[in-house]
TORNU-273696 format. One record per residue (C-alpha): residue in one letter; x, y, z negated. Coordinates in steps of 0.001 Angstrom, whole numbers, plus 500000, padded with zeros to 6 digits. Example, Ala and Ser with C-alpha at 12.3 -4.5 7.8 and 13.67 -1.06 7.14 Angstrom:
2
A512300495500492200 S513670498940492860 
***
This chain:
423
X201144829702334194 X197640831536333364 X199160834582334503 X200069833241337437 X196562831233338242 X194972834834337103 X196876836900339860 X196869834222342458 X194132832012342424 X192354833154345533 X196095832535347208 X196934829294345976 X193092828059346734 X192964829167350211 X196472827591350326 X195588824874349411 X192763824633352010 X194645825487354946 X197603822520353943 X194460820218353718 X193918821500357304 X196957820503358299 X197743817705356970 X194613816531358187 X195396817254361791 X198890815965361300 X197833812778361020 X194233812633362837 X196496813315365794 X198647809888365285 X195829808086365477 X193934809577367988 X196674809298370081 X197290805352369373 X193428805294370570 X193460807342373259 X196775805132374329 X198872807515374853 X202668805938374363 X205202806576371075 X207785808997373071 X204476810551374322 X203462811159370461 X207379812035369928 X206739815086372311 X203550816052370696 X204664816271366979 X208554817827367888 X206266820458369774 X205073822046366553 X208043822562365046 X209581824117368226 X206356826605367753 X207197827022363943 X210803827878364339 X209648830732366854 X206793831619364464 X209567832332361856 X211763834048364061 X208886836579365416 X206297836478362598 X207821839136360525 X208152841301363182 X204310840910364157 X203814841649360213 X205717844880360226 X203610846073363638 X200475845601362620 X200298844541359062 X199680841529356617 X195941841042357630 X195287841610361207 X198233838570361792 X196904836643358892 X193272836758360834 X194214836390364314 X196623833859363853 X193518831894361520 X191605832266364248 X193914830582367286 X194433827563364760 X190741826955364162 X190122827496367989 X193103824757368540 X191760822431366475 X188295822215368063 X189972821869371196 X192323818227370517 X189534815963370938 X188317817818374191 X191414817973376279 X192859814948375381 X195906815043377174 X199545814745375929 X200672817605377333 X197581820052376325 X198555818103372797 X201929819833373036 X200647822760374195 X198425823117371301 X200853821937368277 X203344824468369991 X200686827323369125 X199479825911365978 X202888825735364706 X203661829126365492 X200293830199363974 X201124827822360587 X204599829634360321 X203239833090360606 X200218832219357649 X203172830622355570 X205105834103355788 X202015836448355083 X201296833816351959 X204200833613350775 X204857837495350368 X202003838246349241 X202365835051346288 X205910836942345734 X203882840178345068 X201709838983343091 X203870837499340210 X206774838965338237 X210124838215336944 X208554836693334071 X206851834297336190 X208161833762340039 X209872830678338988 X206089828624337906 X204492830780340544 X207016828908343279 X206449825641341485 X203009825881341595 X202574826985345145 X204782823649346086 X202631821876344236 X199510823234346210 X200953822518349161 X201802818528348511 X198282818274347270 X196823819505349982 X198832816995352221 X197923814308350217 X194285815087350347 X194059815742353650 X194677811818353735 X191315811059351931 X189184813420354194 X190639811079357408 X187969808891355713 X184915810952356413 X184635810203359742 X185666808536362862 X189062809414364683 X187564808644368202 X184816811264367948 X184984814559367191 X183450815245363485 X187421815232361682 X188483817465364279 X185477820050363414 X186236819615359291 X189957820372359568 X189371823292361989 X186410824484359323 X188913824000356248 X191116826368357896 X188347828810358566 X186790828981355331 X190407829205353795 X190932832365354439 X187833833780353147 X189167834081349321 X192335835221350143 X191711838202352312 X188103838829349950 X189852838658347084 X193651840551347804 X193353844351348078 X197069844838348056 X199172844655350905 X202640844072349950 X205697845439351406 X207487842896354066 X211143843053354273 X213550839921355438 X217282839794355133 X219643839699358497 X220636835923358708 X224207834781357574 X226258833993360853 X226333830470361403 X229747829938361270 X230493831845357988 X227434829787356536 X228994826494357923 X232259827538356096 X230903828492352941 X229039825033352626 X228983822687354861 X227127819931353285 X224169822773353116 X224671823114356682 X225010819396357905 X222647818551355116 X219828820830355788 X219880820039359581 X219893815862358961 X216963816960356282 X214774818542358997 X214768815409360927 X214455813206358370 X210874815663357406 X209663816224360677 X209744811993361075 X207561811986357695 X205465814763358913 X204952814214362279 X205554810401362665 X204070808602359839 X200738808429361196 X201599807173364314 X204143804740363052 X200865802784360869 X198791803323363900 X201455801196366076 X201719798731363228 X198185798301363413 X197122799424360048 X193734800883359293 X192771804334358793 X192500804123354901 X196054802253354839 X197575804932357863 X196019807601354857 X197402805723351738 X200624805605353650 X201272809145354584 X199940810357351539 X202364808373349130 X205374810199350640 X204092813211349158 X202805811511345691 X206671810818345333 X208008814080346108 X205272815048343581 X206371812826341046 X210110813093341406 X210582816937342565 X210765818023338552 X213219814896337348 X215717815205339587 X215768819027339282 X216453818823335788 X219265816611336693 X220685818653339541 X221505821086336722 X223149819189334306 X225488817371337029 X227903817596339771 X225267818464342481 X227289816944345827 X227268813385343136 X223410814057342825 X222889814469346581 X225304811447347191 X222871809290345548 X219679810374346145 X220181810311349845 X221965806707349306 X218687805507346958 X216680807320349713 X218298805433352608 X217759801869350611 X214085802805350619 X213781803525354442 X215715799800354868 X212702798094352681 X210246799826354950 X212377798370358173 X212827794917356956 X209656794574355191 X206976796740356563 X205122793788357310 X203863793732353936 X201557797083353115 X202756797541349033 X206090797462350220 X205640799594352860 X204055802067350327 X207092801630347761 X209200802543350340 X207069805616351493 X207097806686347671 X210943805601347865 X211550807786350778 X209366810764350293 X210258811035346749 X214288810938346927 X214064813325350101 X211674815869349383 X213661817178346177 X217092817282348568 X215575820316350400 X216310822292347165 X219312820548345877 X220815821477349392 X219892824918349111 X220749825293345418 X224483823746346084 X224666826287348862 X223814829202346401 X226759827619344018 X229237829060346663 X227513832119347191 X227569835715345969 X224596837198344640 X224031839215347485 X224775837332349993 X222071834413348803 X219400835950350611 X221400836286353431 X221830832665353429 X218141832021353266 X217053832886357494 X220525830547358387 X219503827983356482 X216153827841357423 X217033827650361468 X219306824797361008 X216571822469359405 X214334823804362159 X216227822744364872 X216301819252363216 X213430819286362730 X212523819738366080 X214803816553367069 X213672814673364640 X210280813253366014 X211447812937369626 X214477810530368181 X211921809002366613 X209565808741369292 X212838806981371767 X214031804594368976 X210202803422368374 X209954802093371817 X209443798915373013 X213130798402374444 X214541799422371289 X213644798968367469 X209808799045368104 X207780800390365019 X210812800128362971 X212566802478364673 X210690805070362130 X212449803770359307 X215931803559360935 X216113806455362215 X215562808027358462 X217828804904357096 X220396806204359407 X220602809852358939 X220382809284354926 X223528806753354811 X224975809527356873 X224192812137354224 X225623810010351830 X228331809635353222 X229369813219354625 X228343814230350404 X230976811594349368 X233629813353351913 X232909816652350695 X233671815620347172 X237367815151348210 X237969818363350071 X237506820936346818 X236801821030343534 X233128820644342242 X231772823661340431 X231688823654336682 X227988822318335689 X228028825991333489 X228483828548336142 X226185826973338362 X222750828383339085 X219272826999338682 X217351825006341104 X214314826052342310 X211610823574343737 X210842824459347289 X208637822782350016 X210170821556353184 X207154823389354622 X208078826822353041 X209330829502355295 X212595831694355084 X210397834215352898 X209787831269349840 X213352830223350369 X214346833906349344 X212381834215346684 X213819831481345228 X217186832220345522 X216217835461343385 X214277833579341294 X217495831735340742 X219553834938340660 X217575836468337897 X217665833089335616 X221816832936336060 X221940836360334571 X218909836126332096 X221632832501330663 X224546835068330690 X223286837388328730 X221754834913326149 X225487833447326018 X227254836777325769 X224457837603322649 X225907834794321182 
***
């Protein structure tokens, strides 16, 4: 780990910055928006917009990278987020909203990529694995922090706006200062869909109902307290204790995931995860159970993001892993792009109301659940032994993290088989 902090520090700091950035203006947005009184499907239009720009960003950032290089895109795409941010309290309009989470999530994705292949230069066989760990652990704290800056100053004005814009300004300063390297960028092609779909299909159904299930954390927490009526520290306690359970939880139920069945482990963590989002519906009325829920919720469905990906690996060749990786990544992006504006509809007033946030994730959990249980009928599960590791990954990572994992993985597999065939 001090190898890793040694060759990365500047990486993972300014990382950690620029999640505080966003996290920040993830949910400074939900409650701007409640005061500004613009409606839920409104909201539901702003959030889904960023991912719709982050999916492009990850289509078209690499190819940006390999024109120009690592840190003219790193810069100029700093630079349009910090511009964006100043600009959300002065046009506030839903649609320049949109407009602006579009870009910003485009800019986010392309940042992610440069980070992340640079993080994957900097560390080693020896190390990738705690080097991933410890840049998903940057980027939940950051989240969570974000959450206590919402308390420095006053959603209606403008000061918040200005910090999270200057957070991501001043995060960039020890990464490009400090990194004299530029590393080389290469992606994989992307799987076809269809020969993804038939090599694992509860990676495929499961990573789309995932994306969803995230964006709705990410994107409608904030404005699901605001309609609710709580304050701004409880809207902050809230959205920060889904990522204090995916904190908390990522490491235990990796270390079960191999040591088990992994379709049984995804049966009932989404089923335990599902049970949570009913507390929240039936008794959100009461904050400490809303926040056992959120810790419920965000801690059962942050770890599936990895448990889907590593079941998908256990039906996968070596080299067609990284392959995997860009189809993957699409098919929680275009949930994730649904996710907030189902959200947004079910929230209404002619439906579920507030609720709707939690039923929505309810919903596509059971369904989870219940598509893992199916699965466990239609083939044998893979013996516990010849499956490979699982590697903690953030739902926020792009398809370059997701790759490096899946080597990461790779190289641990073989490093086990030759410790067994020594013995």
């Amino acid at each position: 780990m001090q190898q890793v902090l040694a060759s990365a520090w500047a990486l993972l700091l300014g990382m950690g910055m620029l999640m505080i950035g966003n996290g920040l203006q993830g949910t400074l947005l939900g409650v701007r928006g409640e005061i500004e009184g613009f409606t839920t499907l409104q909201m539901s239009f702003v959030m889904s917009a960023y991912f719709v720009g982050f999916l492009g960003g990850s289509k078209l950032a690499p190819e940006m990278i390999r024109r120009v290089g690592h840190v003219r895109v790193f810069a100029a795409l700093a630079s349009f987020i910090s511009a964006v941010m100043i600009l959300y309290p002065t046009f506030t309009d839903p649609v320049a909203w949109a407009l602006g989470r579009v870009v910003i999530g485009f800019c986010f994705s392309g940042v992610y990529v440069t980070a992340e292949s640079w993080l994957n230069n900097a560390s080693n066989n020896e190390n990738r694995g705690k080097a991933l760990s410890l840049y998903m652990i940057v980027q939940m704290a950051g989240v969570v922090s974000a959450q206590a800056m919402m308390l420095l100053g006053d959603p209606a004005g403008y000061d918040t706006f200005v910090l999270a814009s200057v957070l991501v300004s001043v995060s960039f300063a020890p990464i490009l200062l400090s990194i004299s390297p530029t590393p080389a960028f290469d992606t994989t092609k992307p799987m076809s869909l269809r020969k993804l779909m038939d090599t694992s299909p509860l990676g495929c159904v499961g990573m789309f109902l995932m994306g969803s299930v995230f964006s709705a954390q990410f994107g409608m927490s904030a404005v699901y307290g605001a309609k609710v009526g709580l304050s701004v520290p409880q809207i902050s306690g809230f959205v920060a204790t889904f990522y204090v359970g995916a904190l908390i939880l990522q490491y235990p139920l990796g270390w079960m995931s191999d040591r088990m069945d992994r379709r049984l482990l995804i049966l009932m963590v989404a089923a335990v995860a599902g049970v949570g989002a009913v507390l929240g519906m039936v008794l959100g009325g009461y904050y400490v159970m809303l926040l056992v829920a959120a810790f419920v919720v965000g801690g059962m469905t942050n770890p599936l993001y990895s448990l889907l990906i590593a079941h998908t690996n256990d039906y996968l060749e070596h080299d067609d892993m990284a392959a995997a990786s860009g189809g993957l990544i699409f098919i929680n992006g275009l949930g994730a792009i649904a996710g907030p504006l189902i959200t947004g509809w079910l929230m209404g007033d002619g439906v579920f109301g507030p609720p709707g946030f939690f039923v929505l994730m309810a919903g596509l959990l059971f369904a989870l659940a219940a598509y893992a249980l199916y699965r466990t009928t239609q083939r044998p599960a893979v013996p516990v032994e010849d499956t490979g590791s699982y590697t903690p990954v953030s739902p926020s990572s792009t398809q370059v993290a997701v790759e490096v994992a899946q080597e990461y993985a790779i190289e641990a597999e073989q490093e086990a088989q030759e410790e067994n065939d020594a013995a």
